[in-house]
Backbone bond lengths (Angstrom), bond angles and torsions (degrees), N, CA, C in turn:
res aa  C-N    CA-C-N  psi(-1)  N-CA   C-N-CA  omega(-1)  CA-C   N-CA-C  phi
1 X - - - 1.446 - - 1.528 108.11 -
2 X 1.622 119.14 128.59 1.161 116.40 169.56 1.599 126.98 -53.64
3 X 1.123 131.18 114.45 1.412 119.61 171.57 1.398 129.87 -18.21
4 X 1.447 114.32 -49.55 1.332 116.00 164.98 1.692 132.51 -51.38
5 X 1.278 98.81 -34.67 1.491 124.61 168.25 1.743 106.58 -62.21
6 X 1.199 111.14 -29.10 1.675 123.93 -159.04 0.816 89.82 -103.23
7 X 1.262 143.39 -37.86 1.524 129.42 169.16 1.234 118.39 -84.26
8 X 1.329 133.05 -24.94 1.347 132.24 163.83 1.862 108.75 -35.62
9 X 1.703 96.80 -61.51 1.307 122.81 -160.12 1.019 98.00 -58.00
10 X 0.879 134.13 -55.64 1.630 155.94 -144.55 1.676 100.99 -72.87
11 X 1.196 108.86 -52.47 1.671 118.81 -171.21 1.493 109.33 -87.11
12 X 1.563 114.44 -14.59 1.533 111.92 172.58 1.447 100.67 -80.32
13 X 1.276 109.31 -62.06 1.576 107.68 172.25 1.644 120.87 -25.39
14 X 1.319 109.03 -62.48 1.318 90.62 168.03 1.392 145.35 -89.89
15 X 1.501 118.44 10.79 0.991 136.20 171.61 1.362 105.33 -70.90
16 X 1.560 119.53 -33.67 1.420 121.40 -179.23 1.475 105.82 -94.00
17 X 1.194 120.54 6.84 1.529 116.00 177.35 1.588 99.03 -97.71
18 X 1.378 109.27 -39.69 1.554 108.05 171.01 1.149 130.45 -61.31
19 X 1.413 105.73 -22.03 1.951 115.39 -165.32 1.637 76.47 -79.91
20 X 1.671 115.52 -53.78 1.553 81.71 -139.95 1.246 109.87 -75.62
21 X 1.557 125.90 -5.05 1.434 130.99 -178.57 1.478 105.67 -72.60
22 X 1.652 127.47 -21.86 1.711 107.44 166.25 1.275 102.42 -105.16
23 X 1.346 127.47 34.67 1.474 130.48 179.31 1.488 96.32 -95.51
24 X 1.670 100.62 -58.77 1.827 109.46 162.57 1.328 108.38 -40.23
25 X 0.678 127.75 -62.49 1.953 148.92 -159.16 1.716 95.20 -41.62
26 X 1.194 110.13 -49.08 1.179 128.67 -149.79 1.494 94.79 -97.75
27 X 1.089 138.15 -78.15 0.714 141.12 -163.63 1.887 121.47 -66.64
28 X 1.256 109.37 4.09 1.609 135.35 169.46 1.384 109.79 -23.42
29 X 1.317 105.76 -60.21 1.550 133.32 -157.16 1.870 116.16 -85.70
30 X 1.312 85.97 -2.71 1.559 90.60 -162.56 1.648 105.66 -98.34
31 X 1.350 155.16 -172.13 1.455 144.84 -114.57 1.882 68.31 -128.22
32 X 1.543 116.06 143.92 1.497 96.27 143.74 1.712 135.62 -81.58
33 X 1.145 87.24 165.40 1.581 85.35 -162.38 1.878 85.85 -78.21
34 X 1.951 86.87 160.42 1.657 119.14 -158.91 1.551 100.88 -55.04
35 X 1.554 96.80 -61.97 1.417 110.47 -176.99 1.782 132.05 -87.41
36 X 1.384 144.81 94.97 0.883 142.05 -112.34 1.602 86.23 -120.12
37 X 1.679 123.50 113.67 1.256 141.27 -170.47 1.039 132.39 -122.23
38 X 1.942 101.92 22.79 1.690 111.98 170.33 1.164 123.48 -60.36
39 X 1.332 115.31 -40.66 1.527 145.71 -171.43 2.151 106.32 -41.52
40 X 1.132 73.37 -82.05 1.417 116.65 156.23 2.050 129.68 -42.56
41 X 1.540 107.75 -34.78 0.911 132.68 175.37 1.339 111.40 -74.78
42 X 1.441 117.68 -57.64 1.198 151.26 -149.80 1.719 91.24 -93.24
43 X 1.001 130.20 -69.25 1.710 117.01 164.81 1.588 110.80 -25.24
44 X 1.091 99.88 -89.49 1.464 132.52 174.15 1.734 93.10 -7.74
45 X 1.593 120.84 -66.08 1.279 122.88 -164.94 1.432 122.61 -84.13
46 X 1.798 98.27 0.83 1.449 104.44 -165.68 1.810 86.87 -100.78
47 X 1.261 121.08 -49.71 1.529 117.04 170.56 1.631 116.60 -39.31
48 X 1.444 101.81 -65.44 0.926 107.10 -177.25 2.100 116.36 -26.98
49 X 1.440 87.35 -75.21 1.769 102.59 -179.41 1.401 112.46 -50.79
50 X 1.264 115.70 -43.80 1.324 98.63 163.27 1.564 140.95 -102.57
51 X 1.322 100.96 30.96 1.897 117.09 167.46 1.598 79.65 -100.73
52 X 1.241 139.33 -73.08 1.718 147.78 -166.15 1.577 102.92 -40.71
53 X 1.205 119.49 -31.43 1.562 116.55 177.91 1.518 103.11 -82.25
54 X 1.085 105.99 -59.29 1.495 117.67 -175.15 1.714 118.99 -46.95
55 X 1.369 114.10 -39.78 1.372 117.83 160.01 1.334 130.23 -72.88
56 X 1.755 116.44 -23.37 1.341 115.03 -172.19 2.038 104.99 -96.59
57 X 1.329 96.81 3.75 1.374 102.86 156.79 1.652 106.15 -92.72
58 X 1.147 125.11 -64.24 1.349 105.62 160.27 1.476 132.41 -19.76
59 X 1.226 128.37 -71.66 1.124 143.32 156.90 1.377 121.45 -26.98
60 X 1.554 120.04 -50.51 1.649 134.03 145.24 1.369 138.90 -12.81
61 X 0.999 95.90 -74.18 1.693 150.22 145.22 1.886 98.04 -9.45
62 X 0.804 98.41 -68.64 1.788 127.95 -153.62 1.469 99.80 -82.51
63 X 1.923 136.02 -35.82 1.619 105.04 158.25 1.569 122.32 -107.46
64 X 1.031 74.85 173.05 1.573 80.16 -176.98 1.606 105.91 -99.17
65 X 1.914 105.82 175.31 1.472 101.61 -179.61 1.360 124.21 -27.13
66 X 1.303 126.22 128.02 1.623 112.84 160.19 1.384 130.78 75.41
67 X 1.917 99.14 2.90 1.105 109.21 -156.28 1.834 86.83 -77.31
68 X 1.414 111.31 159.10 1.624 96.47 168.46 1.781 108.75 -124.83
69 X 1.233 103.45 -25.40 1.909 103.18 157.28 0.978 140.40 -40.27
70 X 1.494 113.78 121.87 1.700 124.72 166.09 1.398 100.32 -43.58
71 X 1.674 104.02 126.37 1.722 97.13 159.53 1.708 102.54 -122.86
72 X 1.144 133.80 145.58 0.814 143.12 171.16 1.464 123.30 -92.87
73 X 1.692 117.99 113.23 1.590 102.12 -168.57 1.368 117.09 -87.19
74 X 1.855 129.66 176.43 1.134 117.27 -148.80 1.890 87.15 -114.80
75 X 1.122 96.01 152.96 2.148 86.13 151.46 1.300 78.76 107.33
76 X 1.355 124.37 166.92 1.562 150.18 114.35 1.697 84.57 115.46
77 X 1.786 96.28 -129.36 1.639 101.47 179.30 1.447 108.50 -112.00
78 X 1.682 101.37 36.85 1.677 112.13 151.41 1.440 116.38 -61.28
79 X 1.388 112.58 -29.30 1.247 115.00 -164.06 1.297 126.42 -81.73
80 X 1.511 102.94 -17.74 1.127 123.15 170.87 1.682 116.42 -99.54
81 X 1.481 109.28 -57.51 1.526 100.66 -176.33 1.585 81.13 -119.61
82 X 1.651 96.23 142.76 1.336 123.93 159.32 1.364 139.62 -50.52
83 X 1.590 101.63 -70.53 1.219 104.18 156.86 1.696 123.50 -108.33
84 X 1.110 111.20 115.28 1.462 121.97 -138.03 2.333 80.87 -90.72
85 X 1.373 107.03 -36.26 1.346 114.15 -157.06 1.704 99.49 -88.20
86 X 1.362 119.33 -5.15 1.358 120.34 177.12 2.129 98.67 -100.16
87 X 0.979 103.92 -24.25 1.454 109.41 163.62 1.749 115.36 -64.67
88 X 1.372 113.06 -74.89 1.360 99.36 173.99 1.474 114.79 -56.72
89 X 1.189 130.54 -40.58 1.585 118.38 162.64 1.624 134.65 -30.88
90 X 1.285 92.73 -26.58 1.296 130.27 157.09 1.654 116.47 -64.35
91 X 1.373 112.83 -87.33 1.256 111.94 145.14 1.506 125.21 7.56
92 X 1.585 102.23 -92.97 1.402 100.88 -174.69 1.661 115.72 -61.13
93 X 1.268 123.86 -50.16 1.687 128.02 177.20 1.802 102.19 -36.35
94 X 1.339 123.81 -67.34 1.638 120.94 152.78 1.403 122.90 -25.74
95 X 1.391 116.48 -57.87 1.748 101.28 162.02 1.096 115.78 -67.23
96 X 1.412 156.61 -41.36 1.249 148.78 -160.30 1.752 90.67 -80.56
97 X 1.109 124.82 -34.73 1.479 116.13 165.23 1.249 130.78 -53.03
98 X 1.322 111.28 -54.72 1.764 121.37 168.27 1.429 110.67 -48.90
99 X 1.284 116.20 -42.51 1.373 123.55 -150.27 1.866 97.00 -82.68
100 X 1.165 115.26 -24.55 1.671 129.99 167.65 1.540 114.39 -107.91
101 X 1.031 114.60 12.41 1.213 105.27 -168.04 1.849 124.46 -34.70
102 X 1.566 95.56 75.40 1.662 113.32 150.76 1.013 110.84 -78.80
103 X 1.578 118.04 -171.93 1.242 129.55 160.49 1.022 113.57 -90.18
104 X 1.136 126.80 -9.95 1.969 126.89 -160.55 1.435 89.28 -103.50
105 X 0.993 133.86 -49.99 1.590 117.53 162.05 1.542 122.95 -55.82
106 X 0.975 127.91 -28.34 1.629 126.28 172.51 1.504 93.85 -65.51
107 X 1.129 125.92 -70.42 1.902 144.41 -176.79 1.541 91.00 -30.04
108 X 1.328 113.25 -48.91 2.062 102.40 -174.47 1.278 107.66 -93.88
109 X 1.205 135.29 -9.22 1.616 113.03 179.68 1.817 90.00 -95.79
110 X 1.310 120.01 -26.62 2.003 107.63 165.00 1.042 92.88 -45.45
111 X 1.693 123.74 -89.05 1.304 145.45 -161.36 1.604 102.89 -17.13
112 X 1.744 117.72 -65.58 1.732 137.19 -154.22 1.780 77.20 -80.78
113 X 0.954 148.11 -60.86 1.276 147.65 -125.03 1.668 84.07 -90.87
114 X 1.207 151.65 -45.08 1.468 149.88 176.39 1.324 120.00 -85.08
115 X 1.565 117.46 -11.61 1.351 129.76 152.00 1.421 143.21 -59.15
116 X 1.598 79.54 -36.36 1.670 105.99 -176.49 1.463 115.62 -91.77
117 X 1.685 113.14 -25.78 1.445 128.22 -172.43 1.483 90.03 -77.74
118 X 1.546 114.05 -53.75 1.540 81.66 -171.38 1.957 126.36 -100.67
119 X 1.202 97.27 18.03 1.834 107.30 151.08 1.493 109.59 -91.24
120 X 1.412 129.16 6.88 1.604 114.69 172.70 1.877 84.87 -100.86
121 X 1.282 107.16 -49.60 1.639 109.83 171.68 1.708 128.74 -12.95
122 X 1.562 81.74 -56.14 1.511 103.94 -173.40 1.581 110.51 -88.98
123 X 1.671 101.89 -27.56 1.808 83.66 175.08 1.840 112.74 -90.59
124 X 1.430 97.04 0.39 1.706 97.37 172.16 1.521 110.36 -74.65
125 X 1.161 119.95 -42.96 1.131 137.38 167.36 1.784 116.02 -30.59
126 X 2.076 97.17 -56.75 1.182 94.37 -139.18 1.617 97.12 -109.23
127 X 1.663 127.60 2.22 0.849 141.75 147.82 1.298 143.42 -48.35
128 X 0.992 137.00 124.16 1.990 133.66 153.97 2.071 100.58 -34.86
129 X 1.033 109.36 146.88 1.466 113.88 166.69 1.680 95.81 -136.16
């Protein structure tokens, strides 16, 4: 990953770790909600991170030195979804949602969840299969 890319990543990540910590902040005072989806949340985000690790070693795996190409691997539920590790990324952003259930966290896993569909879009596209 280019550095620039790593810092991109790096500073969105926590920009959304900050929102949702004064999202909590904020939202302290307000009734709790009926149905209580930490439980549940907290699974959800623990799969997630570790199916998302587990594939981007896969993914690893697959260039070589210097290589800078999308490769797309073959077999399993490659065949179906592409990027299998931008899905559970998915995944987990949905648990960290449940687990706060604001709205400003629902608003970013839409937001990440239509972001990500269409950068797997474009590397299906723009890949060897």
């Amino acid at each position: 990953m280019a550095l620039n890319d790593a810092i991109m990543t790096s500073v969105s990540y926590l920009l959304f770790t900050s929102s949702i910590i004064y999202a909590q902040m904020v939202s302290q005072d307000l009734a709790e909600p009926e149905i209580d989806l930490k439980v549940v949340g907290l699974a959800m985000y623990g799969i997630g991170i570790a199916v998302n690790f587990y594939h981007h070693i896969l993914l690893s795996r697959l260039r070589r030195e210097g290589d800078r190409e999308y490769k797309i691997p073959r077999g399993g539920l490659f065949k179906v979804i592409v990027c299998l590790h931008y899905l559970f990324e998915i995944v987990e952003f949905l648990g960290i949602a449940l687990v706060s259930q604001t709205l400003f966290a629902m608003v970013f896993v839409l937001g990440s969840t239509l972001f990500l569909i269409g950068r797997s879009y474009a590397i299906r596209f723009s890949s060897p299969c």
